[in-house]
DRENMARDREN-947604 format. One record per residue: residue number from 1; residue in one letter; x, y, z of N, C-alpha, C in turn. Coordinates in Angstrom, 1 decimal. Layout:
DRENMARDREN-947604
pt pos=NUM&code=A&npx=X&npy=Y&npz=Z&capx=X&capy=Y&capz=Z&cpx=X&cpy=Y&cpz=Z
...
//
This chain:
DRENMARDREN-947604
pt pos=1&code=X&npx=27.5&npy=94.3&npz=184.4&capx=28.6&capy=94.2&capz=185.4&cpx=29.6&cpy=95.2&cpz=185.0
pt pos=2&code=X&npx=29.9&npy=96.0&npz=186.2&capx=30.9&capy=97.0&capz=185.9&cpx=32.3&cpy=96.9&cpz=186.3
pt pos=3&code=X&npx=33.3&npy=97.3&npz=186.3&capx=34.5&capy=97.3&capz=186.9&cpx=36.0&cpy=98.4&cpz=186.5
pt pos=4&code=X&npx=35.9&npy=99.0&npz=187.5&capx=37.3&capy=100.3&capz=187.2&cpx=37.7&cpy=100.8&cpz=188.3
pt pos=5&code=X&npx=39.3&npy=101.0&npz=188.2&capx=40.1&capy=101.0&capz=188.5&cpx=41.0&cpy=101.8&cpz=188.1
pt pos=6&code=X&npx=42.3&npy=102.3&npz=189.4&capx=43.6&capy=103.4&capz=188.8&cpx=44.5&cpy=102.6&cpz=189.9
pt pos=7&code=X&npx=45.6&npy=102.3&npz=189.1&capx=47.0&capy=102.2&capz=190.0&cpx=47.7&cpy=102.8&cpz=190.0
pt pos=8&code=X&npx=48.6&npy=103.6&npz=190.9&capx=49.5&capy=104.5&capz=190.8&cpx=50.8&cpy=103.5&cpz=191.1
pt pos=9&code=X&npx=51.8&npy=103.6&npz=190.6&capx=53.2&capy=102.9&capz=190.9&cpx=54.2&cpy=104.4&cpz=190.7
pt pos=10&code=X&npx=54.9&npy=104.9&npz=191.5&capx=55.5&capy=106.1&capz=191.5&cpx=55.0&cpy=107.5&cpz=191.1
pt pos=11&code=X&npx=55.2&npy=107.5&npz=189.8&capx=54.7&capy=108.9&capz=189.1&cpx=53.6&cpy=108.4&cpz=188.2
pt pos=12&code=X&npx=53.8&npy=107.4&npz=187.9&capx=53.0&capy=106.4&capz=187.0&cpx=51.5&cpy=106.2&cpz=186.8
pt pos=13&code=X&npx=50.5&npy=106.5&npz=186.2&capx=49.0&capy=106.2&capz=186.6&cpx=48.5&cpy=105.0&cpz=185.3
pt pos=14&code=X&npx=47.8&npy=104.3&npz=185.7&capx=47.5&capy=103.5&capz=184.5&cpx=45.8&cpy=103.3&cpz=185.1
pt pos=15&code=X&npx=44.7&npy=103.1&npz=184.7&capx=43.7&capy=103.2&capz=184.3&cpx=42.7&cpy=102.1&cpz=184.0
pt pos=16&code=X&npx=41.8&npy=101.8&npz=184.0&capx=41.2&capy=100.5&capz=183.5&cpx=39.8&cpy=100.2&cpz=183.5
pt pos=17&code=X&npx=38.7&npy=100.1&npz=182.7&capx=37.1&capy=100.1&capz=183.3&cpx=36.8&cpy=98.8&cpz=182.0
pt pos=18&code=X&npx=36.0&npy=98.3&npz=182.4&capx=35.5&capy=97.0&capz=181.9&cpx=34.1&cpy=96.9&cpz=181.9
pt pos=19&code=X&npx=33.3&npy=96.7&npz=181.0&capx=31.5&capy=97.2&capz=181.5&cpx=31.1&cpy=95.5&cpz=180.4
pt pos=20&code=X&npx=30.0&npy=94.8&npz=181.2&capx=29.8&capy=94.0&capz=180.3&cpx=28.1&cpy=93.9&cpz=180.2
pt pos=21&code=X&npx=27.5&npy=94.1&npz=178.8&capx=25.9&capy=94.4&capz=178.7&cpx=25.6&cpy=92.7&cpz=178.3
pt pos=22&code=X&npx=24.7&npy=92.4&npz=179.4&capx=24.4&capy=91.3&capz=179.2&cpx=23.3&cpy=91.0&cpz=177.7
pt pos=23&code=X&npx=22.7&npy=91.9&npz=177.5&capx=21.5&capy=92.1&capz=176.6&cpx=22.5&cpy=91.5&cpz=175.6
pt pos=24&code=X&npx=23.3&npy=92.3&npz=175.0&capx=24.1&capy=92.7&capz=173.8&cpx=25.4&cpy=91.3&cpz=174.0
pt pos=25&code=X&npx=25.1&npy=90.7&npz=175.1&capx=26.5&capy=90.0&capz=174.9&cpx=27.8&cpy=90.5&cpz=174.6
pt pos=26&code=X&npx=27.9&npy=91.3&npz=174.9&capx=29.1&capy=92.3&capz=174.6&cpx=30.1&cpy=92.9&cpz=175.8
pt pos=27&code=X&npx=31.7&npy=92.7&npz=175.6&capx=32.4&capy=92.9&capz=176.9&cpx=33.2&cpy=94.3&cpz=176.2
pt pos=28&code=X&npx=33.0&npy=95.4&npz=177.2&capx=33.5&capy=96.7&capz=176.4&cpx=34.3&cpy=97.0&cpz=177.2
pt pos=29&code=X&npx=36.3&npy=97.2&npz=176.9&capx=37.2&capy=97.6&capz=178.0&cpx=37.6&cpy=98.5&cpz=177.5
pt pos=30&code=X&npx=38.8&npy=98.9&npz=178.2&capx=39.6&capy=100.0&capz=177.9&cpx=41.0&cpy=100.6&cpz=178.8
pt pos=31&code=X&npx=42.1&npy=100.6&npz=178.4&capx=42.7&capy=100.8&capz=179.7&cpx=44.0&cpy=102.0&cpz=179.2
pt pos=32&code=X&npx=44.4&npy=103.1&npz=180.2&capx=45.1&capy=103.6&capz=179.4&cpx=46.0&cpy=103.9&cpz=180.6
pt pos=33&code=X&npx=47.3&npy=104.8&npz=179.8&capx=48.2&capy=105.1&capz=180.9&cpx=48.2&cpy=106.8&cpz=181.2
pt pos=34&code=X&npx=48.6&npy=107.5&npz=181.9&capx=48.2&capy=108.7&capz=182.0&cpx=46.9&cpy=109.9&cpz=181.6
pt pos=35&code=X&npx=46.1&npy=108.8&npz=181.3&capx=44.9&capy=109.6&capz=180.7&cpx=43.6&cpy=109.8&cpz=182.3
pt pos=36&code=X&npx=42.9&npy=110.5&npz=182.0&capx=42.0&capy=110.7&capz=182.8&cpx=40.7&cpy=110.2&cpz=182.5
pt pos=37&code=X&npx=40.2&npy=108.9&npz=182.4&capx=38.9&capy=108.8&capz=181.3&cpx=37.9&cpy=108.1&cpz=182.5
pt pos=38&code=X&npx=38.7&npy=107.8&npz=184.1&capx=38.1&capy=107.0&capz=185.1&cpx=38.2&cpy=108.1&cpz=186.3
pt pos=39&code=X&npx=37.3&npy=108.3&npz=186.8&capx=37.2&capy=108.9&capz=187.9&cpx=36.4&cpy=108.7&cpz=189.0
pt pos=40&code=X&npx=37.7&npy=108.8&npz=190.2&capx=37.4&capy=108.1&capz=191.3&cpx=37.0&cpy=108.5&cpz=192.6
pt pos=41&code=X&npx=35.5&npy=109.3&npz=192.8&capx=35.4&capy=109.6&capz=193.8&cpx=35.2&cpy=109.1&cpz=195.1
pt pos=42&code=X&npx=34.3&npy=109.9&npz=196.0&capx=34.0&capy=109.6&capz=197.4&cpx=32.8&cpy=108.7&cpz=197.6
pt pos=43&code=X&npx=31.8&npy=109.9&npz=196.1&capx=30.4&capy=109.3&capz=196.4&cpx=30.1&cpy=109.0&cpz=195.1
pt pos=44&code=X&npx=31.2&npy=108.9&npz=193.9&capx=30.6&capy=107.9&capz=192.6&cpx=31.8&cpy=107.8&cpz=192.1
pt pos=45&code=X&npx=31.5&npy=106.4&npz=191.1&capx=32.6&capy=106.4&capz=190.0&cpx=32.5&cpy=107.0&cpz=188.7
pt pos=46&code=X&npx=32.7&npy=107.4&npz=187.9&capx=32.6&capy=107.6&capz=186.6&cpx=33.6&cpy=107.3&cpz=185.4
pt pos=47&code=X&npx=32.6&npy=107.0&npz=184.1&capx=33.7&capy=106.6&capz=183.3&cpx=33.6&cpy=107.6&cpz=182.0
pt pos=48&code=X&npx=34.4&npy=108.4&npz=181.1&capx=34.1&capy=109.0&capz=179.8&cpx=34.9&cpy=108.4&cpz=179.0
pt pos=49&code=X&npx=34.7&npy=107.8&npz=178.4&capx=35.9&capy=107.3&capz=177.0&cpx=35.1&cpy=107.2&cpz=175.4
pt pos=50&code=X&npx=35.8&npy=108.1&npz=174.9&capx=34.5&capy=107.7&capz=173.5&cpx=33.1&cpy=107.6&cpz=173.4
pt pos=51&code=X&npx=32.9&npy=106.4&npz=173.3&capx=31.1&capy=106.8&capz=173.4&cpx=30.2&cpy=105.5&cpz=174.0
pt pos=52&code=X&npx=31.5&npy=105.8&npz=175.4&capx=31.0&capy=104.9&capz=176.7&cpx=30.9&cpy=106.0&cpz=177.6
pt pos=53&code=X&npx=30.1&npy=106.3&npz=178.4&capx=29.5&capy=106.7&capz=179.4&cpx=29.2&cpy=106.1&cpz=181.0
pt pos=54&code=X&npx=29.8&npy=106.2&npz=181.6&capx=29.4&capy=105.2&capz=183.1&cpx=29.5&cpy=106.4&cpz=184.4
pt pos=55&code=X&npx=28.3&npy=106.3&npz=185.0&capx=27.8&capy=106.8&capz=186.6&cpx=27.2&cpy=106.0&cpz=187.4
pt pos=56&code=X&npx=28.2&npy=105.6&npz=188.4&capx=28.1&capy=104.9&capz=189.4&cpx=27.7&cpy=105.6&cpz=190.4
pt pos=57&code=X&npx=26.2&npy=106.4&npz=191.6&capx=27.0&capy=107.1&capz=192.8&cpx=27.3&cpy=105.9&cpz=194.0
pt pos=58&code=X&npx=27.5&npy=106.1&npz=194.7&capx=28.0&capy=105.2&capz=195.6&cpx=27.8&cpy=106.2&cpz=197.3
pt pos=59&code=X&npx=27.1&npy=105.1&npz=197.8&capx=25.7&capy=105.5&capz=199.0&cpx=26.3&cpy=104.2&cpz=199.9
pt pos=60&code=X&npx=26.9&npy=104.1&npz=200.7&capx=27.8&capy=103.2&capz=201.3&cpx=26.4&cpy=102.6&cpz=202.5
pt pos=61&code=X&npx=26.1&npy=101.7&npz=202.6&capx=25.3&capy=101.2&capz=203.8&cpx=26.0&cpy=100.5&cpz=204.8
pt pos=62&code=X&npx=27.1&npy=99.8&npz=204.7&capx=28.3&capy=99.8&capz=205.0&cpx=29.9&cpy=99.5&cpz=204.3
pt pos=63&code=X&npx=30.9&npy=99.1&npz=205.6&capx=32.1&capy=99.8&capz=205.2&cpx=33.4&cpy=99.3&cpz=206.4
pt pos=64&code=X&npx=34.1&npy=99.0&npz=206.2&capx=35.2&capy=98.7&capz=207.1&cpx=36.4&cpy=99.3&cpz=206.6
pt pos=65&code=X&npx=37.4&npy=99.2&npz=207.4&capx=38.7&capy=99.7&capz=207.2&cpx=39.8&cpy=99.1&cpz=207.6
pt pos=66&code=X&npx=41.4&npy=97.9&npz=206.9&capx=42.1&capy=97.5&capz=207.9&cpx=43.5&cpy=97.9&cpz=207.4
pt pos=67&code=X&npx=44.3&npy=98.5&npz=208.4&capx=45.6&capy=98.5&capz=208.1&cpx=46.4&cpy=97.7&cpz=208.6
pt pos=68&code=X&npx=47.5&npy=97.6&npz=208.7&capx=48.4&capy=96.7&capz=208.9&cpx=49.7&cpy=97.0&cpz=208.4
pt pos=69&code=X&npx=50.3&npy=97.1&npz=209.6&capx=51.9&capy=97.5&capz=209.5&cpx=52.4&cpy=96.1&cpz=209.4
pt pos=70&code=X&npx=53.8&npy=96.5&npz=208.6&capx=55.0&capy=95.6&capz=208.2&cpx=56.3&cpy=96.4&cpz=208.2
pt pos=71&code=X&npx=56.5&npy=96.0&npz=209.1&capx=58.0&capy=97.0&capz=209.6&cpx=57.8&cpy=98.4&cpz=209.6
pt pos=72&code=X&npx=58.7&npy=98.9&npz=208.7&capx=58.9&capy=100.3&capz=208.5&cpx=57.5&cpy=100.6&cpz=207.3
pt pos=73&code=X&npx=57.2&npy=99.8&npz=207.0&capx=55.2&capy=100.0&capz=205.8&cpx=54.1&cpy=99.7&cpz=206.3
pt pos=74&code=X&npx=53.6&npy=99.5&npz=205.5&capx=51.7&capy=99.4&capz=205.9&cpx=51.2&cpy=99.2&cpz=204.6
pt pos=75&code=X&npx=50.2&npy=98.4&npz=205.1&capx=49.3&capy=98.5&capz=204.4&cpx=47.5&cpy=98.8&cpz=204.4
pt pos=76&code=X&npx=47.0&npy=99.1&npz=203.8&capx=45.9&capy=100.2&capz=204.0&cpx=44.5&cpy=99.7&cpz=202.8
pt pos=77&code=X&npx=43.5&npy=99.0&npz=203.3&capx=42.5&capy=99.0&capz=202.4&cpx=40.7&cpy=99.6&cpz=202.8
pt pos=78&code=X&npx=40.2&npy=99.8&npz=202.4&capx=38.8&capy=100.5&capz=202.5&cpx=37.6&cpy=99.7&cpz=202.0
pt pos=79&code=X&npx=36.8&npy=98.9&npz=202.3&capx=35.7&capy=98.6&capz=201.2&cpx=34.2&cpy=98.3&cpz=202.2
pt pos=80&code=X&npx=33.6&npy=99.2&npz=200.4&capx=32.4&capy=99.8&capz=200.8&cpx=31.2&cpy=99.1&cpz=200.1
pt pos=81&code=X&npx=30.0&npy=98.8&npz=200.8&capx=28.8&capy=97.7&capz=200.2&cpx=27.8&cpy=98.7&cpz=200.2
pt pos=82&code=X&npx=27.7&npy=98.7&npz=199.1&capx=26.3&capy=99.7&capz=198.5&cpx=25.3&cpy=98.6&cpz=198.1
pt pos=83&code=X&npx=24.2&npy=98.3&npz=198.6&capx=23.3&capy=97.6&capz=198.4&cpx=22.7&cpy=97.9&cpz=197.1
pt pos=84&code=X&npx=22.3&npy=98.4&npz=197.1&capx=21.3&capy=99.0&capz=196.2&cpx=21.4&cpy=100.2&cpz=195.4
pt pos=85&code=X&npx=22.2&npy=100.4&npz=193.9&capx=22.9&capy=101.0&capz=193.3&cpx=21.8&cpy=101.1&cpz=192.0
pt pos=86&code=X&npx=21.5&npy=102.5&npz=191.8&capx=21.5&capy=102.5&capz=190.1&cpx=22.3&cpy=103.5&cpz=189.0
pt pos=87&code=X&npx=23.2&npy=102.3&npz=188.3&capx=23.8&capy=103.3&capz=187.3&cpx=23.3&cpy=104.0&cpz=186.1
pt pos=88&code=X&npx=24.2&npy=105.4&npz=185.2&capx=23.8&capy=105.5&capz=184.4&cpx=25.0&cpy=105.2&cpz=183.3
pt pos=89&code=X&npx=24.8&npy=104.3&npz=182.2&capx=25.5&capy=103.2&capz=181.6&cpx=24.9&cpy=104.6&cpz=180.0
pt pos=90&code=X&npx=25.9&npy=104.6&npz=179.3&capx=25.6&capy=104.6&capz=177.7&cpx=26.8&cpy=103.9&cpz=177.0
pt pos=91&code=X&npx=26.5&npy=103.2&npz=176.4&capx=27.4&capy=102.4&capz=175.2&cpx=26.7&cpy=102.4&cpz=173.9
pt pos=92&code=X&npx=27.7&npy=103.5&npz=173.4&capx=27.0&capy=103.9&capz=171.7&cpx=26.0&cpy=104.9&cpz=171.8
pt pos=93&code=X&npx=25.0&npy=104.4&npz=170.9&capx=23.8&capy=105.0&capz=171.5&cpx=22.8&cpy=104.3&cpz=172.5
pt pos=94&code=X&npx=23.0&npy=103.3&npz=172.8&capx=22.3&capy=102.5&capz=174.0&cpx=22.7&cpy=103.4&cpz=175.2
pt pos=95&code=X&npx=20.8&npy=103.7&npz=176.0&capx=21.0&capy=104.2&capz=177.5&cpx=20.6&cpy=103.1&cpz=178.8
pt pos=96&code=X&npx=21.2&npy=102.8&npz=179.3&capx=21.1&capy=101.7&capz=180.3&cpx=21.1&cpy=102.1&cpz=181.8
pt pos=97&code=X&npx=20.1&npy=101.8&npz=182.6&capx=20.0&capy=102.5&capz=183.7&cpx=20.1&cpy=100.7&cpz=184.9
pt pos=98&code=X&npx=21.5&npy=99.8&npz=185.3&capx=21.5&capy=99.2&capz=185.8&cpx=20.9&cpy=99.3&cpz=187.0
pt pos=99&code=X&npx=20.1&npy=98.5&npz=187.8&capx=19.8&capy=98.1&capz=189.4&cpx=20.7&cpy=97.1&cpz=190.3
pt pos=100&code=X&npx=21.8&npy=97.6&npz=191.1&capx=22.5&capy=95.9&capz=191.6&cpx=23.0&cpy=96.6&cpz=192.8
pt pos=101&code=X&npx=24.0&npy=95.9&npz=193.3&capx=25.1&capy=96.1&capz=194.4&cpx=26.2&cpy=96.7&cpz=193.6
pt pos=102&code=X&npx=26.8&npy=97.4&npz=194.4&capx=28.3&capy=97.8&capz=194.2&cpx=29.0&cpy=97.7&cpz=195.4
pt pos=103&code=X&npx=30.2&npy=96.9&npz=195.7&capx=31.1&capy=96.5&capz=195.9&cpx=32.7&cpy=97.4&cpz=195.8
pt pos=104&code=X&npx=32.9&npy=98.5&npz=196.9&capx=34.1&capy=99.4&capz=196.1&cpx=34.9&cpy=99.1&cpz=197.5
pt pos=105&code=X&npx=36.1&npy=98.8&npz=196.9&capx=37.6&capy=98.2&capz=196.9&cpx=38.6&cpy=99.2&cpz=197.0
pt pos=106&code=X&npx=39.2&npy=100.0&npz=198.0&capx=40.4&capy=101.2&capz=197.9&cpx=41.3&cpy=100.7&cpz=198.4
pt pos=107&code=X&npx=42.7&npy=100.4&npz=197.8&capx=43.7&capy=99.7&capz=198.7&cpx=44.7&cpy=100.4&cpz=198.4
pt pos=108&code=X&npx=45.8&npy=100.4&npz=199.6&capx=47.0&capy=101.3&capz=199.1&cpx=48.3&cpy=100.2&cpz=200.3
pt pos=109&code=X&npx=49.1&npy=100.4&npz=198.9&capx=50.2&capy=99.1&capz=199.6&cpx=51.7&cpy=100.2&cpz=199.8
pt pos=110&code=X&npx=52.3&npy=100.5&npz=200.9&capx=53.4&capy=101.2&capz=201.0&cpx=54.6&cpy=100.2&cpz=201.4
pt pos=111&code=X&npx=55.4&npy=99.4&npz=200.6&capx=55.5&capy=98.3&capz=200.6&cpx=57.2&cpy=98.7&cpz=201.0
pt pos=112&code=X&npx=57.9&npy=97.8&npz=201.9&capx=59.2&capy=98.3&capz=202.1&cpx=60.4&cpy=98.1&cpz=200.8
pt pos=113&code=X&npx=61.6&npy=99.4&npz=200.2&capx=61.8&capy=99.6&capz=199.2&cpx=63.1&cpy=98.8&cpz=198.9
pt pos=114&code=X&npx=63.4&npy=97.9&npz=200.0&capx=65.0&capy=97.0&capz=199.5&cpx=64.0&cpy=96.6&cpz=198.6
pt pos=115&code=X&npx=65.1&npy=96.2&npz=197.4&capx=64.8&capy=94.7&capz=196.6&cpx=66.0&cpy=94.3&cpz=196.2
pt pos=116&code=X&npx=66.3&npy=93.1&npz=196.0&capx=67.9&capy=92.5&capz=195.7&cpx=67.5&cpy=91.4&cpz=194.8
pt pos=117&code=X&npx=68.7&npy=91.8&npz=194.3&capx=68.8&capy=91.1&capz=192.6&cpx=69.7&cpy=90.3&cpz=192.6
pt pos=118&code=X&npx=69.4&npy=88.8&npz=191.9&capx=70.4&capy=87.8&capz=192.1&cpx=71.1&cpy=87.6&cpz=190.1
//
């Protein structure tokens, strides 16, 4: 089971991927702030951190899109069902070539900027 992720909050980037090997029983995370170690494309994800390795490509079979305004904002999400995914996983020296679904999630919240403090 894989999972990664980037939030932008202003200038801000923070980072995040989580990989868990069932064999190994083992949950391997990582999360940082301004670094580049998750990458987030169109047609895969990828992860480099140390001597974790993750290739996701991502072959969308389907896909929807909804926005939704809120006053003067919106909000904006994307998600894509890849049936039938194989990644290429290394953790350590283990090479892991997963078979599953992937599930990708793109949301962007432009949220209105009052906030009041009591």
């Amino acid at each position: 089971m894989f999972c990664a992720a980037r939030v932008h909050v202003g200038p801000i980037t923070q980072e995040y991927w989580g990989v868990w090997d069932r064999q190994q029983k083992l949950f391997r995370q990582s999360s940082h702030v301004l670094a580049r170690r998750v990458s987030l494309g169109a047609d895969k994800v990828a992860v480099e951190d140390g001597d974790v390795s993750i290739d996701v490509p991502i072959r969308a079979d389907d896909e929807f899109e909804v926005y939704r305004p809120q006053g003067g904002a919106y909000i904006w999400s994307r998600k894509q069902l890849c049936v039938e995914t194989t990644a290429a996983v290394g953790l350590g020296s283990r090479r892991l070539r997963p078979l599953g679904t992937v599930l990708v999630d793109v949301a962007a919240g432009y949220h209105p900027r009052l906030t009041r403090w009591r």
